[in-house]
OpenMM code with the backbone's topology and positions (N, CA, C; nanometers):
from openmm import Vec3, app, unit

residues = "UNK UNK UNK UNK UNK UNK UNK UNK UNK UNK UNK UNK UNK UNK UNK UNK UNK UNK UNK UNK UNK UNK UNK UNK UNK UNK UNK UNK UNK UNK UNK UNK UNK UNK UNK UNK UNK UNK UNK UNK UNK UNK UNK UNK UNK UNK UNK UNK UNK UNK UNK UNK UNK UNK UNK UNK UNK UNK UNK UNK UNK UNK UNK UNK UNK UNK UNK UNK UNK UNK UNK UNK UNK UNK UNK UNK UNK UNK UNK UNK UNK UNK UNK UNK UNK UNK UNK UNK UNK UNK UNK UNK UNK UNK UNK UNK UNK UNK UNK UNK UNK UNK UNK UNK UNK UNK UNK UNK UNK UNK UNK UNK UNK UNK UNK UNK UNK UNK UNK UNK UNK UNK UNK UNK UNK UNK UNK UNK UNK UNK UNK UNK UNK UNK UNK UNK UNK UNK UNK UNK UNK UNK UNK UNK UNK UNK UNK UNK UNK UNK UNK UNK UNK UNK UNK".split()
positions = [
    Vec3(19.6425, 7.5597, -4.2012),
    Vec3(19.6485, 7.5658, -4.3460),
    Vec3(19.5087, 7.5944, -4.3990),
    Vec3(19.4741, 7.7155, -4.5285),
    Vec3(19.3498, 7.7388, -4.5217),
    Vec3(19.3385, 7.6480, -4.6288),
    Vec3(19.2035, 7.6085, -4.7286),
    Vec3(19.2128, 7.5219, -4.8343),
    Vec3(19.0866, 7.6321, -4.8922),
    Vec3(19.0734, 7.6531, -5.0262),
    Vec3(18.9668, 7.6893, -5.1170),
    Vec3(18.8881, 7.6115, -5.1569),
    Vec3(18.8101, 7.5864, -5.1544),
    Vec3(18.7042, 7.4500, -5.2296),
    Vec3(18.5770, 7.5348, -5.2572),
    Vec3(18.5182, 7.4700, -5.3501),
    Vec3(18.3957, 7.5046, -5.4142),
    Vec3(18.3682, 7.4044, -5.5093),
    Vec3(18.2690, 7.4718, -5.6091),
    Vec3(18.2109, 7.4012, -5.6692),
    Vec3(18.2111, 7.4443, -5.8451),
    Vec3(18.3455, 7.5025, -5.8690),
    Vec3(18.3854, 7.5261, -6.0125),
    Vec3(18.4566, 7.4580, -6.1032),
    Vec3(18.4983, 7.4601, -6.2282),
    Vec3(18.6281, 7.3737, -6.2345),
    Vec3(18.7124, 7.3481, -6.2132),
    Vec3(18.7130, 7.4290, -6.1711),
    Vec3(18.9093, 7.4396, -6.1080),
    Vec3(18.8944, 7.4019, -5.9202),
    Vec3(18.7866, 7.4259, -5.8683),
    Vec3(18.8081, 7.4297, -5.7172),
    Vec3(18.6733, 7.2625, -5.6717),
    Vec3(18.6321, 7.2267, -5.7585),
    Vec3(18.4543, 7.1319, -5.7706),
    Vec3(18.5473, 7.0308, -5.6881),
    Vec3(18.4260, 6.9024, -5.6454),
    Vec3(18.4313, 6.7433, -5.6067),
    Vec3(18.5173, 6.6854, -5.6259),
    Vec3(18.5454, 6.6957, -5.8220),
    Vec3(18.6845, 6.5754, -5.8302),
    Vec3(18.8572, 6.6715, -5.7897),
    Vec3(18.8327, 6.8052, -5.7553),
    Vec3(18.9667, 6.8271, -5.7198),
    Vec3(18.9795, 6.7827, -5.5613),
    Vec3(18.8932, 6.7884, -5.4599),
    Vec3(18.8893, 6.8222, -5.3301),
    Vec3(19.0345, 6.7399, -5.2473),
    Vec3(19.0544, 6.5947, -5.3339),
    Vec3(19.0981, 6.5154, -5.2422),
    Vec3(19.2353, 6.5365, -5.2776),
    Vec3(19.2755, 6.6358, -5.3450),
    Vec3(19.4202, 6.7238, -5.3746),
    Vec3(19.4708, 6.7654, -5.2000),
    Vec3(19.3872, 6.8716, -5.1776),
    Vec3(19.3782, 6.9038, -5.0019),
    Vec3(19.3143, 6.8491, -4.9239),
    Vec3(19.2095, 6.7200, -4.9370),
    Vec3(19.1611, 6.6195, -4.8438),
    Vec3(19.1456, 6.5116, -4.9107),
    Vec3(19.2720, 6.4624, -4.8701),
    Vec3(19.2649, 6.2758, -4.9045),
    Vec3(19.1603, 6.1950, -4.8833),
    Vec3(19.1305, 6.2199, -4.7687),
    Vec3(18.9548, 6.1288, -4.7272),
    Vec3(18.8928, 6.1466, -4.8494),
    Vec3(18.8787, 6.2167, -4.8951),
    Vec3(18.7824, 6.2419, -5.0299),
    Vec3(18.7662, 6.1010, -5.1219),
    Vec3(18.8735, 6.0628, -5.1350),
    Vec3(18.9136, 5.9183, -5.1916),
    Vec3(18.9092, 5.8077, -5.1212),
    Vec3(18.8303, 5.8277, -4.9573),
    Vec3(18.8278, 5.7336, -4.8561),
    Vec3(18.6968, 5.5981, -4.8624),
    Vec3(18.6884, 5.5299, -4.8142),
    Vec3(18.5878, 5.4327, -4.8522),
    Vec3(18.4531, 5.4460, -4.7539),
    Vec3(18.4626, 5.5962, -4.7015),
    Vec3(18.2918, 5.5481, -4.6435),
    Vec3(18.2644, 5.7137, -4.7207),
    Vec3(18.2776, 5.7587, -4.8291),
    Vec3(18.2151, 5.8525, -4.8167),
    Vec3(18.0650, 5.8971, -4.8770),
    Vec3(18.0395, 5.9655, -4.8762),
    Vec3(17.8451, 6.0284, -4.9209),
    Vec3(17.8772, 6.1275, -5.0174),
    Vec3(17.7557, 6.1517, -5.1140),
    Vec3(17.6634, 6.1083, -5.1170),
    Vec3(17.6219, 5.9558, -5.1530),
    Vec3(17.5584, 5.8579, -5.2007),
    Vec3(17.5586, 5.7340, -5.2579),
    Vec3(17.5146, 5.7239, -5.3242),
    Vec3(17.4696, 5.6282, -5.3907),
    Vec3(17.3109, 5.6188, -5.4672),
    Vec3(17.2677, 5.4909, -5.4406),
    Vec3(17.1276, 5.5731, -5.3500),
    Vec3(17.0876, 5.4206, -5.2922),
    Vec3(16.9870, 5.3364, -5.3749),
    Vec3(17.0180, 5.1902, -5.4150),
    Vec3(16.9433, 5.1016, -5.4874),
    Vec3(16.8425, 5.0537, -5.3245),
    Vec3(16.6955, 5.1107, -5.3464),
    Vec3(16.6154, 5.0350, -5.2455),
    Vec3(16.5902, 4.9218, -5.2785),
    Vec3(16.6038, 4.8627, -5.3819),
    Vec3(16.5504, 4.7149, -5.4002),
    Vec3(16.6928, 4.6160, -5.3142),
    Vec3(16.7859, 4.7035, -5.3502),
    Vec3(16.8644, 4.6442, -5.2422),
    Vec3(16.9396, 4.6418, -5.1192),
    Vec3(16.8588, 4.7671, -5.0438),
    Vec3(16.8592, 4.8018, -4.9723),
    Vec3(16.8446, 4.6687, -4.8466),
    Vec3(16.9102, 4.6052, -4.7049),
    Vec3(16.8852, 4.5180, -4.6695),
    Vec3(16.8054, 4.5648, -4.5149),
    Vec3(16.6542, 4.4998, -4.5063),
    Vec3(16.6021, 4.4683, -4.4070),
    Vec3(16.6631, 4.4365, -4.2555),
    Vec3(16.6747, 4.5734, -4.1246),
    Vec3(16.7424, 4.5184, -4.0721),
    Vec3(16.6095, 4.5233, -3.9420),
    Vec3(16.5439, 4.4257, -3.8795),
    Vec3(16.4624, 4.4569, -3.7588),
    Vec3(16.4923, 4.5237, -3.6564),
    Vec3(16.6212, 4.5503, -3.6523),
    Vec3(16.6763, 4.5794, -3.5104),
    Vec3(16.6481, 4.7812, -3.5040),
    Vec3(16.6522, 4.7728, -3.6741),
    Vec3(16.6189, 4.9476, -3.6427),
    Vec3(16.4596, 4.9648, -3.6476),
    Vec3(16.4901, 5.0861, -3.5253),
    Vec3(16.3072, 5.1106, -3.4578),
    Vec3(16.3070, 5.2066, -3.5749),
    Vec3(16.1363, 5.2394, -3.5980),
    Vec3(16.0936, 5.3316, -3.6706),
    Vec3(16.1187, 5.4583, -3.6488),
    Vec3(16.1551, 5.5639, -3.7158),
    Vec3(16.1806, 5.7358, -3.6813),
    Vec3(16.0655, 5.7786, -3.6901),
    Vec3(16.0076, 5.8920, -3.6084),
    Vec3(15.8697, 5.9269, -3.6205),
    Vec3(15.9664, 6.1177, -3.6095),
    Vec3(15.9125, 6.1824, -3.7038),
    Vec3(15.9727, 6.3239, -3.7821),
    Vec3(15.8448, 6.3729, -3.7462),
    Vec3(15.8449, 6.4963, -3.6636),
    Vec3(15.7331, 6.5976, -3.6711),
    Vec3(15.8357, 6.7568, -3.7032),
    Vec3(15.7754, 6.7768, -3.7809),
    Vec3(15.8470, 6.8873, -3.8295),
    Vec3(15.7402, 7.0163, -3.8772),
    Vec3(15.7370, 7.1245, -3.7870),
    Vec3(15.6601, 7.2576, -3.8560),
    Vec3(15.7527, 7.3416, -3.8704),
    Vec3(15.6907, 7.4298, -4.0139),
    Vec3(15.8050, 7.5441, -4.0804),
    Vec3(15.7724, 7.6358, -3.9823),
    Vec3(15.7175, 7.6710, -3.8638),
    Vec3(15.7087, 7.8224, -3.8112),
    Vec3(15.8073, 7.7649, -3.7337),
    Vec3(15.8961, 7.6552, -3.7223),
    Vec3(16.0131, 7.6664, -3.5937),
    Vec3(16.0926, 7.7316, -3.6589),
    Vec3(16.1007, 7.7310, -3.7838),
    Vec3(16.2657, 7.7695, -3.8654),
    Vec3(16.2728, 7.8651, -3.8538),
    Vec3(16.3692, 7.9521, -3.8109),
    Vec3(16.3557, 8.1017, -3.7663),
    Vec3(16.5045, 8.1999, -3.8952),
    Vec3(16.5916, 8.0751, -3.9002),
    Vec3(16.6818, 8.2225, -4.0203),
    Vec3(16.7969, 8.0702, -4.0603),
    Vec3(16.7945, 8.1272, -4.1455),
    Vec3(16.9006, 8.0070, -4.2899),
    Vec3(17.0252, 8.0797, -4.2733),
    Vec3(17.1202, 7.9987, -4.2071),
    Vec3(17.2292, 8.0621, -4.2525),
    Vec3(17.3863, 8.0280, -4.3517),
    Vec3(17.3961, 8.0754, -4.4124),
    Vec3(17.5269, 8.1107, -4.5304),
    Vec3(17.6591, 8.0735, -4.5229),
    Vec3(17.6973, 7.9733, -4.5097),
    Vec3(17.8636, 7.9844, -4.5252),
    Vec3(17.9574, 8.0149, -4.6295),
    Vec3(17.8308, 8.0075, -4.7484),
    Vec3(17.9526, 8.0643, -4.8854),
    Vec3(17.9422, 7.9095, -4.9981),
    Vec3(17.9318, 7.8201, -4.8831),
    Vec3(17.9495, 7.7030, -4.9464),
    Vec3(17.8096, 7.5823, -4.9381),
    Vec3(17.7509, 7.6252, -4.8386),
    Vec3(17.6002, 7.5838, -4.8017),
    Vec3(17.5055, 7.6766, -4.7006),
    Vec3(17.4234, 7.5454, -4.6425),
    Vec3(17.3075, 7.6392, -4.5578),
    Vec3(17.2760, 7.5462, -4.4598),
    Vec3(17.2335, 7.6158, -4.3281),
    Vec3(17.1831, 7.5588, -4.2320),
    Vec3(17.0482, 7.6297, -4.2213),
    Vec3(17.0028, 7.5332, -4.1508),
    Vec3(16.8355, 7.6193, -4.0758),
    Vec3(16.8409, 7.6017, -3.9705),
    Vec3(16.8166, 7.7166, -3.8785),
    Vec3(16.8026, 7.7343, -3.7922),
    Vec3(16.6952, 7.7457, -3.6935),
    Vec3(16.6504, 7.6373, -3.6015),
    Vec3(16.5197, 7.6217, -3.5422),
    Vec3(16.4687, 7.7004, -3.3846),
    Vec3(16.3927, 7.7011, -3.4274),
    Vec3(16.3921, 7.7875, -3.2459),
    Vec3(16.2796, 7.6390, -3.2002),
    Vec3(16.3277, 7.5714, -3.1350),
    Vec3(16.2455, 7.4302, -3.1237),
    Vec3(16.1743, 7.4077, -2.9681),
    Vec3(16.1815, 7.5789, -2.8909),
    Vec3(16.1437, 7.5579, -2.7630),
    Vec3(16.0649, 7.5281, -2.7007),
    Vec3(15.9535, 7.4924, -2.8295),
    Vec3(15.8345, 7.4211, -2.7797),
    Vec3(15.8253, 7.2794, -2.8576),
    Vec3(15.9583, 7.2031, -2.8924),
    Vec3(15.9307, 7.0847, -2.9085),
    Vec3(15.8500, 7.0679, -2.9889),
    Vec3(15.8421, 7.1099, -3.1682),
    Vec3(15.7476, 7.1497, -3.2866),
    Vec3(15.8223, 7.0785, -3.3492),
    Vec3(15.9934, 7.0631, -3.3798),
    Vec3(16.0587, 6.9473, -3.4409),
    Vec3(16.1416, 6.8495, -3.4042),
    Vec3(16.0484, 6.7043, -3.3939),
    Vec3(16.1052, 6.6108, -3.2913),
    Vec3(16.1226, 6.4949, -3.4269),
    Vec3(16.2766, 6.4640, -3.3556),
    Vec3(16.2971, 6.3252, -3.4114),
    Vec3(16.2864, 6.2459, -3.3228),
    Vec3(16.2334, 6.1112, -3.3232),
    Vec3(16.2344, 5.9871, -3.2462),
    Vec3(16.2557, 5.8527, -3.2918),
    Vec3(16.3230, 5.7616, -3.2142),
    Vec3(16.3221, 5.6410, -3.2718),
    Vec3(16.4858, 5.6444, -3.3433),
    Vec3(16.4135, 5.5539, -3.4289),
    Vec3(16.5321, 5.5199, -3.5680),
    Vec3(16.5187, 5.5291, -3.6949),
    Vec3(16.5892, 5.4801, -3.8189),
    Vec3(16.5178, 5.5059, -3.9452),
    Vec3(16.4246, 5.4639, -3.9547),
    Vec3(16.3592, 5.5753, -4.0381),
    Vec3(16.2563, 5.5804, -4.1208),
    Vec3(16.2273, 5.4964, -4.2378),
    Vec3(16.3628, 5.4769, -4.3184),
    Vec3(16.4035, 5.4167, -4.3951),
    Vec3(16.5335, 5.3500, -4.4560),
    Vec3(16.6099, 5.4343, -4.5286),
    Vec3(16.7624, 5.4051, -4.5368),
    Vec3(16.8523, 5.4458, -4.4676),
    Vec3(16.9796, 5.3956, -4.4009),
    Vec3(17.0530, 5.4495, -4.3740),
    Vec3(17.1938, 5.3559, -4.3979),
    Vec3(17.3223, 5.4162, -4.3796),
    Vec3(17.4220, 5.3725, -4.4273),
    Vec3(17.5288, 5.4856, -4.3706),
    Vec3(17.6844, 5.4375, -4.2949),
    Vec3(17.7622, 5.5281, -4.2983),
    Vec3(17.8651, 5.5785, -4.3937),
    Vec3(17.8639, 5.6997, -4.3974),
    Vec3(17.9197, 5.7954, -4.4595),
    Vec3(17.9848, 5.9060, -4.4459),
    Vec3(17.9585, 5.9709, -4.5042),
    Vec3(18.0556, 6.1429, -4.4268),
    Vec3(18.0533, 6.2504, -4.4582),
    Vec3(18.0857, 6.3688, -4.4185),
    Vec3(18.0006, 6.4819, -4.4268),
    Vec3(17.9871, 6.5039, -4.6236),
    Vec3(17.9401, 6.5734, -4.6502),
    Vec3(17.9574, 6.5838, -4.8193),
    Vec3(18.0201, 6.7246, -4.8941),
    Vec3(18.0548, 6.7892, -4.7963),
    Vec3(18.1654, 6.9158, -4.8204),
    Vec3(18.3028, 6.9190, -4.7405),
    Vec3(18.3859, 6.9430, -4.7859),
    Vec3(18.5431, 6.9636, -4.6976),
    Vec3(18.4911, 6.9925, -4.5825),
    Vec3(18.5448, 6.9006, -4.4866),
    Vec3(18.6613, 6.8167, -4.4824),
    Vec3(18.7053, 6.6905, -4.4980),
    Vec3(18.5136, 6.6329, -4.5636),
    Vec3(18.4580, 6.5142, -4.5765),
    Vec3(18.5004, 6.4006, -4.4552),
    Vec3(18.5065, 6.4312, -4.3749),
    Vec3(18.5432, 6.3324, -4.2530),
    Vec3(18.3817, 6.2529, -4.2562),
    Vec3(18.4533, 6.1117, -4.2377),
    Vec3(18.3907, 5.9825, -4.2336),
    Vec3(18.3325, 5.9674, -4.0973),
    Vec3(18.2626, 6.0557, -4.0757),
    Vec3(18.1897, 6.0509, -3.9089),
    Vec3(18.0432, 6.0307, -3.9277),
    Vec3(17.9150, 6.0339, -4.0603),
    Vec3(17.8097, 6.0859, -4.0441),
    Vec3(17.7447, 5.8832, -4.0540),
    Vec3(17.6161, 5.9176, -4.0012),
    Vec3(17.5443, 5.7907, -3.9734),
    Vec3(17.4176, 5.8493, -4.0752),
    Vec3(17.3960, 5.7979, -4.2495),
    Vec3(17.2700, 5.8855, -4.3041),
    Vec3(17.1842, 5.8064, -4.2674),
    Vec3(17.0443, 5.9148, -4.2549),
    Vec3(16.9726, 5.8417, -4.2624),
    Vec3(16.8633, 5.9149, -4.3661),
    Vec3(16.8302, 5.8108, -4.4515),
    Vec3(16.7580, 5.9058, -4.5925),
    Vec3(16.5693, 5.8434, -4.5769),
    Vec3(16.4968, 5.9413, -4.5455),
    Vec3(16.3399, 5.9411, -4.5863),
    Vec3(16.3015, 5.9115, -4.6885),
    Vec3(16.2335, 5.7893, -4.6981),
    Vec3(16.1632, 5.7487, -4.8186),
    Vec3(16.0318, 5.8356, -4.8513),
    Vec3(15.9977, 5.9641, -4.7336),
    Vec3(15.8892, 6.0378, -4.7833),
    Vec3(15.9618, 6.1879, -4.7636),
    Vec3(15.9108, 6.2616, -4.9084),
    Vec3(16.0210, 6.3623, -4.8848),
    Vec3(15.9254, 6.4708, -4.7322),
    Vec3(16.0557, 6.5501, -4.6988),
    Vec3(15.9628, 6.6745, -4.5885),
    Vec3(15.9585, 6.7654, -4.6752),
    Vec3(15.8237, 6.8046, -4.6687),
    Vec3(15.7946, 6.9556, -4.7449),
    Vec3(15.8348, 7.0718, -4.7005),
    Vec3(15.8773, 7.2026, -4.7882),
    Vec3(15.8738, 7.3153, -4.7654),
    Vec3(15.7955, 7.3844, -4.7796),
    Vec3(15.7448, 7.4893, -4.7496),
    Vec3(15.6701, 7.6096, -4.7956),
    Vec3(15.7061, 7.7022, -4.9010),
    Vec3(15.6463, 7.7462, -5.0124),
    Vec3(15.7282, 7.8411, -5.1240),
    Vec3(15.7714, 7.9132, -5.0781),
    Vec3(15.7422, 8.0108, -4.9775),
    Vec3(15.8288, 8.0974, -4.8511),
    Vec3(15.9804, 8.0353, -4.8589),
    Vec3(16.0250, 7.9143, -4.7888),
    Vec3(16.1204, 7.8866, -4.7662),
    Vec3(16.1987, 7.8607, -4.9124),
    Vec3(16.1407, 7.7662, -5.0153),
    Vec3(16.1812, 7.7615, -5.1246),
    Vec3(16.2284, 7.8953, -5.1924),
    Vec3(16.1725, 8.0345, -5.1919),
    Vec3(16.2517, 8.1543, -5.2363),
    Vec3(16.3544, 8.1824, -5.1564),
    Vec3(16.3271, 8.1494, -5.0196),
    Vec3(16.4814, 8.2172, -5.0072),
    Vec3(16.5945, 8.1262, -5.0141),
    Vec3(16.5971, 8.0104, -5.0190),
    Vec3(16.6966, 7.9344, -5.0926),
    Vec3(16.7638, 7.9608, -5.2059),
    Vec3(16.6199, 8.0010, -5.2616),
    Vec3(16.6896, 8.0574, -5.4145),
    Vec3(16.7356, 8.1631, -5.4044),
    Vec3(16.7290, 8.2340, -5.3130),
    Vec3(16.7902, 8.4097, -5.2430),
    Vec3(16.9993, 8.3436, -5.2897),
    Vec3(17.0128, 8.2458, -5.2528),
    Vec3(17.1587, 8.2356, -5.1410),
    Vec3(17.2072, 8.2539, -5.2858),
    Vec3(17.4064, 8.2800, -5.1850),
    Vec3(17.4522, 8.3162, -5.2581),
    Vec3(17.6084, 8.2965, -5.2579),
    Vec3(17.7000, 8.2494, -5.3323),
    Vec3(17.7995, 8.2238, -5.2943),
    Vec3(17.9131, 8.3330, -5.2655),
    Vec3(17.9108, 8.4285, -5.3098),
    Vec3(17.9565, 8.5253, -5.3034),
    Vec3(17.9637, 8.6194, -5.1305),
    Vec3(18.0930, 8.6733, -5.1402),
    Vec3(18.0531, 8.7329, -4.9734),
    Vec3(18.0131, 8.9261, -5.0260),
    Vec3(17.9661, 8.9495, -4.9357),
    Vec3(17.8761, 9.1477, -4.9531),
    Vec3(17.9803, 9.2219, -5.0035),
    Vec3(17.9058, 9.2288, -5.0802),
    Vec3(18.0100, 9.3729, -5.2097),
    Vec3(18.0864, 9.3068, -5.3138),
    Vec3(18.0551, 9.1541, -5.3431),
    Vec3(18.1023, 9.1142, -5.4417),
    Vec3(17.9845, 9.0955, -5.5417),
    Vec3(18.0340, 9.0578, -5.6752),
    Vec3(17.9692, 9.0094, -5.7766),
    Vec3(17.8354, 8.9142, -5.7288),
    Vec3(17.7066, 8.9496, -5.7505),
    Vec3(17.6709, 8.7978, -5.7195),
    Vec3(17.6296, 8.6373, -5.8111),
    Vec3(17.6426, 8.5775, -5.7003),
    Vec3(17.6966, 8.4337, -5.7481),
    Vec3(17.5735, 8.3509, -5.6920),
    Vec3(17.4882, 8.3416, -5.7616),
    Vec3(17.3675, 8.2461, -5.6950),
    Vec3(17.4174, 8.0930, -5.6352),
    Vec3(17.3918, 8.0718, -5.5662),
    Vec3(17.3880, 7.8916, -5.5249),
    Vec3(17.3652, 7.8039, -5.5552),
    Vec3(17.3817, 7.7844, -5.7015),
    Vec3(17.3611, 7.6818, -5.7365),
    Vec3(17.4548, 7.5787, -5.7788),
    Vec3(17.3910, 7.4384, -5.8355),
    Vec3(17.4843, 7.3843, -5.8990),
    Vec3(17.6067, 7.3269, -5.7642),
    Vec3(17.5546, 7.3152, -5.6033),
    Vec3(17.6837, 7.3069, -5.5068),
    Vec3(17.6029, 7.1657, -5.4876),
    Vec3(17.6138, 7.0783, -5.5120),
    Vec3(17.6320, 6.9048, -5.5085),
    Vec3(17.7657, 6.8518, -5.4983),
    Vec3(17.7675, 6.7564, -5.4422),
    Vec3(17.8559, 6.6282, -5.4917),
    Vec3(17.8067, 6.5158, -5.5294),
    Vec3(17.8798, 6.4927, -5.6442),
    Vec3(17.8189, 6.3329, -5.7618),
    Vec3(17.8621, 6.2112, -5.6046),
    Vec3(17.7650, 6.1485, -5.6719),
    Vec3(17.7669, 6.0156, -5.5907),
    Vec3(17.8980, 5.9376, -5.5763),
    Vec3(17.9151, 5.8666, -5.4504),
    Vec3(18.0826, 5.8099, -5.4167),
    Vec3(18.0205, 5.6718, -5.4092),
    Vec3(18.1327, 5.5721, -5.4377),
    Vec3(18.1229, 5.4376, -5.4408),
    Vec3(18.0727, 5.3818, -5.3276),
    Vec3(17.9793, 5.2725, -5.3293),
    Vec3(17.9482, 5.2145, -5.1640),
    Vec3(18.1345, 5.1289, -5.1106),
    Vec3(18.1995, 5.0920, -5.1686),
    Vec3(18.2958, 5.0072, -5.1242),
    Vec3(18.2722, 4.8710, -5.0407),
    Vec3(18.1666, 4.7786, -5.0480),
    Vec3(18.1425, 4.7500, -4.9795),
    Vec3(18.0245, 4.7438, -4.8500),
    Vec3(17.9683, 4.8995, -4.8450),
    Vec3(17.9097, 4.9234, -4.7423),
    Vec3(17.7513, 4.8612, -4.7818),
    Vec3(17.7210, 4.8434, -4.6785),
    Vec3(17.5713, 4.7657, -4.6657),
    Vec3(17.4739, 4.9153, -4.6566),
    Vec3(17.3675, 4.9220, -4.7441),
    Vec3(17.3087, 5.0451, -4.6882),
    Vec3(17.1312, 4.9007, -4.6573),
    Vec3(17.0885, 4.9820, -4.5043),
    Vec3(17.0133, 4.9080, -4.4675),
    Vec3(16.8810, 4.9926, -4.4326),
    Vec3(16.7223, 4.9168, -4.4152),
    Vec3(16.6332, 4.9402, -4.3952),
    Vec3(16.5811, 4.8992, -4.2966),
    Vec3(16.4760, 5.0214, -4.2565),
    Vec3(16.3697, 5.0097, -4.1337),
    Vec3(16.2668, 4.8780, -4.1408),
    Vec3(16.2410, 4.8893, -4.3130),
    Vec3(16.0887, 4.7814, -4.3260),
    Vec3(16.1472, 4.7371, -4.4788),
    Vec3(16.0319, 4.6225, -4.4978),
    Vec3(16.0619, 4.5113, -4.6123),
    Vec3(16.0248, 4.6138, -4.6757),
] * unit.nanometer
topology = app.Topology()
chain = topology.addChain("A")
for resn in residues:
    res = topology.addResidue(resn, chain)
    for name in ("N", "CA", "C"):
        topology.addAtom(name, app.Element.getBySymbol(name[0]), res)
């Protein structure tokens, strides 16, 4: 079964869970995390993020978001450890929203290069030979915690 989703009125966030019920499920993302109450957990080790923009080699398009794509063969972007800071489970934040993702959110943002920042602004929702449709405006508003504990690396 194919499903249409986007990010208009008629196709946006609050229709999704028409063709995916999870949508209305209790672990989903984005959140909004209160750090003041965020809870201290020792057991998570620190994440140590080394990240250089010459790994990123090409962004690619689904219509509906973007990936980056790393050429990492010399070990230029390493994650290690555990959070950094927040994390909490949740789930992906575009159809099919399945409740599988473990976030974990940086209390220091990672920078881009204005390089990378234009071509973000390049994308486009639209597929070749249509109208174009810049990328913007593709969020989802924040979902209820239900319950969920979102927890921290440090006091």
């Amino acid at each position: 079964m194919s499903h249409h989703w986007g990010y208009g009125p008629h196709n946006g966030p609050e229709h999704w869970h028409k063709d995916f019920p999870i949508a209305k499920g209790h672990r989903q993302s984005p959140v909004d995390i209160d750090t003041k109450a965020a809870a201290h957990d020792p057991a998570l080790k620190p994440l140590t993020v080394s990240y250089e923009q010459v790994a990123s080699r090409r962004i690619l398009n689904n219509g509906h978001s973007f990936n980056v794509e790393f050429d990492d063969s010399q070990n230029t972007a390493v994650l290690k450890g555990g959070p950094l800071a927040d994390t909490y489970p949740g789930s992906l934040t575009t159809p099919p929203l399945l409740e599988c993702v473990t976030w974990i959110v940086l209390r220091e943002p990672i920078s881009v290069s204005s390089e990378q920042i234009n071509t973000f602004r390049q994308l486009s929702f639209n597929k070749e030979g249509e109208a174009e449709e810049l990328m913007v405006d593709n969020w989802r508003p924040t979902q209820p915690l239900h319950g969920r504990q979102v927890r921290a690396s440090f006091q």
